[in-house]
C-alpha positions as CSV (number, residue, x, y, z in Angstrom):
1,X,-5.9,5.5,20.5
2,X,-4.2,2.3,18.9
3,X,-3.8,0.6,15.6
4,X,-3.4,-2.6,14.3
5,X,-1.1,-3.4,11.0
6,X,-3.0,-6.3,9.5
7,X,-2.4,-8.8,6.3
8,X,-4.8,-10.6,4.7
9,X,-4.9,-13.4,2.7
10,X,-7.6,-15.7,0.3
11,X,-7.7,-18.0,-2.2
12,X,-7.3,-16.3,-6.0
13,X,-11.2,-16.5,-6.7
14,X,-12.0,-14.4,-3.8
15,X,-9.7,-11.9,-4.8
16,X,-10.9,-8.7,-6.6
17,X,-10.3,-9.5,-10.6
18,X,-7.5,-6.5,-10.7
19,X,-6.0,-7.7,-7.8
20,X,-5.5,-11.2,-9.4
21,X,-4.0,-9.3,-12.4
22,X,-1.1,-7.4,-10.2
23,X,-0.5,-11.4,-9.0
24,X,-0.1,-12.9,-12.3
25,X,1.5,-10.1,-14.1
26,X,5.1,-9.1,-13.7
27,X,6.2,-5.5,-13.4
28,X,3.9,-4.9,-11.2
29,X,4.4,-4.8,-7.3
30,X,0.9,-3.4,-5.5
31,X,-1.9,-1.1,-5.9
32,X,-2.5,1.4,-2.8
33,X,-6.4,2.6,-2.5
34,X,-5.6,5.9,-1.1
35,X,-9.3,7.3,-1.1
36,X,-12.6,5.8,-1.7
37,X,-16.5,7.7,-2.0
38,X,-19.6,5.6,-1.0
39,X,-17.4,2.6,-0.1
40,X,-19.7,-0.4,0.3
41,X,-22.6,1.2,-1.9
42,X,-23.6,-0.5,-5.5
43,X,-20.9,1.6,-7.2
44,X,-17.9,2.7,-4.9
45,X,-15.6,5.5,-6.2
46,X,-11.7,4.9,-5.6
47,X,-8.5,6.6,-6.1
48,X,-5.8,3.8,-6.2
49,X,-2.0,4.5,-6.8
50,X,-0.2,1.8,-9.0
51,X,3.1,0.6,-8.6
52,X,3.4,-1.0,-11.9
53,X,4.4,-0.6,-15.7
54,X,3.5,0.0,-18.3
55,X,-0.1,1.1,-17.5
56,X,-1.7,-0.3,-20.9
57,X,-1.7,-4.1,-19.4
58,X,-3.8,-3.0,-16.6
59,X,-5.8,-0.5,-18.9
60,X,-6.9,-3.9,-20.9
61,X,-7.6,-5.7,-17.9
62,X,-9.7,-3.2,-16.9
63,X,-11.7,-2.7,-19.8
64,X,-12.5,-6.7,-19.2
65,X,-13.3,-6.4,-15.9
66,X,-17.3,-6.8,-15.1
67,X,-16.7,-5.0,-11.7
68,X,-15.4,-1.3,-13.5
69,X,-18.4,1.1,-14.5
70,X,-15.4,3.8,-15.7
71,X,-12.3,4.5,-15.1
72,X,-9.2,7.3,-15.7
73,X,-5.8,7.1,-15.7
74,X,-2.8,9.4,-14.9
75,X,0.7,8.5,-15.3
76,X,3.9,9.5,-13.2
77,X,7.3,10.7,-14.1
78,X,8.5,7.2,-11.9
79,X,6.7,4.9,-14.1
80,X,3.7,4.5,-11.8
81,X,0.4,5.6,-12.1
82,X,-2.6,7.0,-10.6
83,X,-6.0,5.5,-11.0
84,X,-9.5,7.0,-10.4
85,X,-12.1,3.8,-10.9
86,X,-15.9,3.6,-10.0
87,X,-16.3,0.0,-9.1
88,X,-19.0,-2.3,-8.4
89,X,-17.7,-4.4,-5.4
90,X,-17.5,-8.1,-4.9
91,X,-19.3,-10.3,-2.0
92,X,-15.8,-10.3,-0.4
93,X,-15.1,-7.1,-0.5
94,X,-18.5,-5.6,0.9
95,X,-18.2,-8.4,3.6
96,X,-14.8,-6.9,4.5
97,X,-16.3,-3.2,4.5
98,X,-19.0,-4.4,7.0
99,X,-16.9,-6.0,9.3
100,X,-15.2,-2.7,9.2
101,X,-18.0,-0.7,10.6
102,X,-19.1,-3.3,13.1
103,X,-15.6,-3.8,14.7
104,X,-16.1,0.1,15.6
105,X,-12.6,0.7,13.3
106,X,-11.3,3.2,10.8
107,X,-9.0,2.2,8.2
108,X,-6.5,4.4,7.4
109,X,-5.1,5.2,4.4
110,X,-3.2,3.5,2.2
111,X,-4.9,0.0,2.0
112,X,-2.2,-2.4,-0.2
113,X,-3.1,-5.1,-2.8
114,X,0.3,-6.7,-3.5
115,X,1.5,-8.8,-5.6
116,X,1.9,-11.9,-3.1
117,X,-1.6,-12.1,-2.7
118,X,-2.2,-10.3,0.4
119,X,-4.5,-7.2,1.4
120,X,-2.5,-5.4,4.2
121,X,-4.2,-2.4,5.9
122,X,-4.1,-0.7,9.0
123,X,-6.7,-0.1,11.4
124,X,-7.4,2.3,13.8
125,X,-9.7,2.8,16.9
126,X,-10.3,2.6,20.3
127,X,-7.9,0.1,22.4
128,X,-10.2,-2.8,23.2
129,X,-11.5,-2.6,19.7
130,X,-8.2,-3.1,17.9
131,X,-8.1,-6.4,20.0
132,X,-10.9,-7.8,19.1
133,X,-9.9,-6.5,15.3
134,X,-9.2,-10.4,13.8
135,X,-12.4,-11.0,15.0
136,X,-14.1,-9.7,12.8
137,X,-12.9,-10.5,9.5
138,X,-15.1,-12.4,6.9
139,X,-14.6,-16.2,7.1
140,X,-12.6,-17.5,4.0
141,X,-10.0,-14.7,4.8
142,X,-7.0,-15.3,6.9
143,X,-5.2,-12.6,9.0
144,X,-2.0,-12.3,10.0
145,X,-1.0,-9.5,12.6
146,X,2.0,-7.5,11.7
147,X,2.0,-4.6,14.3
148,X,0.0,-3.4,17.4
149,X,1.1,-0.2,19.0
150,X,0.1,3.8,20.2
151,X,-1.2,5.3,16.9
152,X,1.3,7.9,14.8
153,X,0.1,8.8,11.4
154,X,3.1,10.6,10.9
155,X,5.0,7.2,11.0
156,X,3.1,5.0,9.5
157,X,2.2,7.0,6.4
158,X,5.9,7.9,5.9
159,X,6.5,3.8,5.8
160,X,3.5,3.5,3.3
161,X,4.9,5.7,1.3
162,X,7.3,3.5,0.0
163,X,6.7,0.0,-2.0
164,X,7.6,-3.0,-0.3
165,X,10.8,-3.1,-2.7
166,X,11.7,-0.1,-1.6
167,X,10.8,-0.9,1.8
168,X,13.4,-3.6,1.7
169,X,15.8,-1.8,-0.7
170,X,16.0,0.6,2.8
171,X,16.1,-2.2,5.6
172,X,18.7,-3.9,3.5
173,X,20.8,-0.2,3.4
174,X,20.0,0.3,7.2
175,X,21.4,-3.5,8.1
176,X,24.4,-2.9,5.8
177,X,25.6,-0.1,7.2
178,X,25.0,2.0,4.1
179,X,23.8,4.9,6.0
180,X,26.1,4.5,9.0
181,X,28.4,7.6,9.2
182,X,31.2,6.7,8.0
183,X,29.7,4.6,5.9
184,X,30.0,1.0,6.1
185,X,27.9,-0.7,3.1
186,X,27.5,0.2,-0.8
187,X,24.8,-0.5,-3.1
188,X,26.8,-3.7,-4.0
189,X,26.2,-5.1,-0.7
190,X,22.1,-4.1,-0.5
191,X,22.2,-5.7,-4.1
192,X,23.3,-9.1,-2.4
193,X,20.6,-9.1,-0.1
194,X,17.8,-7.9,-2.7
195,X,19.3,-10.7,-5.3
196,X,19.5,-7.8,-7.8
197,X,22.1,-5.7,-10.1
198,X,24.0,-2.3,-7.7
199,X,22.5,-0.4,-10.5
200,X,18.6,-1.4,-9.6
201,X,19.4,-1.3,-5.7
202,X,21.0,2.1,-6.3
203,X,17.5,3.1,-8.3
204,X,15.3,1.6,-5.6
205,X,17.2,3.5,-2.5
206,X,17.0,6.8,-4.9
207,X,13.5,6.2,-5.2
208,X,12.5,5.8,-1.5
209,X,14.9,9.2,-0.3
210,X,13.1,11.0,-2.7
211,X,9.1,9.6,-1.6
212,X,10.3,9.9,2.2
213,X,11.9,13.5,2.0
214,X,9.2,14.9,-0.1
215,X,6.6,13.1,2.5
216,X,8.9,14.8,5.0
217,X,8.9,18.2,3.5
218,X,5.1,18.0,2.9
219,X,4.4,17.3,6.8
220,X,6.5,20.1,8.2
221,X,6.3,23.1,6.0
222,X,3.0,23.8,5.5
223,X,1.6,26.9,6.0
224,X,2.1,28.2,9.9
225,X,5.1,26.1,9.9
226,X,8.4,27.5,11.2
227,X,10.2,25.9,8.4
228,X,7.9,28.0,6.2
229,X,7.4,31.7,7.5
């Protein structure tokens, strides 16, 4: 079984309406749709995790969005927030879901609307499907291939955990030689390659140990576990 990491791009009007608003509002990064009921029906049901602050910006746009029947909001101690939205889905949007089912692919969990603009997803299926995946994207959309290889949920949800600031907050560490043993970097030195303050690098590296240990701890102590007799 394969995947393919994939990134999307269109042109702002295309875009869902909340989507545009993560682009043209600052503090906030992405939104991750983490579940979804009846996807592709008249009203969809989604679960969406916000990297953003605060949440009542986004409450507003929401409440002068045409495309949300109802929606609730949870906040998180990491000034993030959890979403639960029944939405009525755009042309695009049900075009995208339909080229889903006919390229014989399952998307997998998180699907990212960031802030640059782009839709980035993975896909996964059977090997000559994930070829053919670009295929079948809507026209108007462009798609950009970040990653084709041996599916491993394991691996690829521990990297969605993190936002793409952590994301890079890490890959700066790793390249630094922050984790090296002895260690080689400082938060100084991931600050230079973020163009940031040591004290925000410092809070975005805190921020992805603690997302990747708890993902770690969730995966191998659950019940049967040997780490958890």
């Amino acid at each position: 079984m394969k995947y393919v990491r994939l990134s999307l791009s269109m042109a702002p009007a295309k875009r869902h309406p909340m989507h545009q608003f993560v682009v043209e509002t600052d503090g906030y990064d992405a939104s991750y749709l983490l579940r979804g009921n009846e996807v592709g029906a008249d009203v969809q049901t989604l679960l969406f995790h916000v990297d953003g602050w605060p949440p009542d910006p986004y409450r507003a746009a929401l409440e002068a969005t045409d495309e949300v029947a109802e929606y609730a909001i949870s906040t998180c101690p990491d000034e993030t927030f959890y979403l639960y939205v029944r939405d009525r889905p755009s042309d695009v949007g049900a075009g995208l879901v339909d080229a889903m089912r006919r390229s014989r692919l399952c998307p997998a969990s998180p699907v990212g609307y960031h802030a640059d603009g782009t839709v980035r997803l993975t896909l996964v299926g059977p090997g000559e499907a994930v070829q053919a995946a670009t295929e079948s994207v809507p026209t108007g959309i462009s798609v950009d291939v970040l990653s084709v290889g041996e599916y491993d949920s394991r691996r690829l949800d521990t990297a969605a955990a993190l936002t793409d600031r952590q994301f890079a907050a890490v890959a700066a560490a790793v390249d630094c030689g922050y984790y090296d043993d002895p260690r080689a970097g400082t938060t100084a030195d991931v600050a230079d390659r973020l163009d940031c303050s040591p004290g925000t690098a410092a809070e975005h590296l805190r921020k992805a140990e603690a997302r990747v240990m708890a993902r770690l701890v969730d995966e191998y102590s659950g019940p049967g576990s040997a780490r958890n007799p």
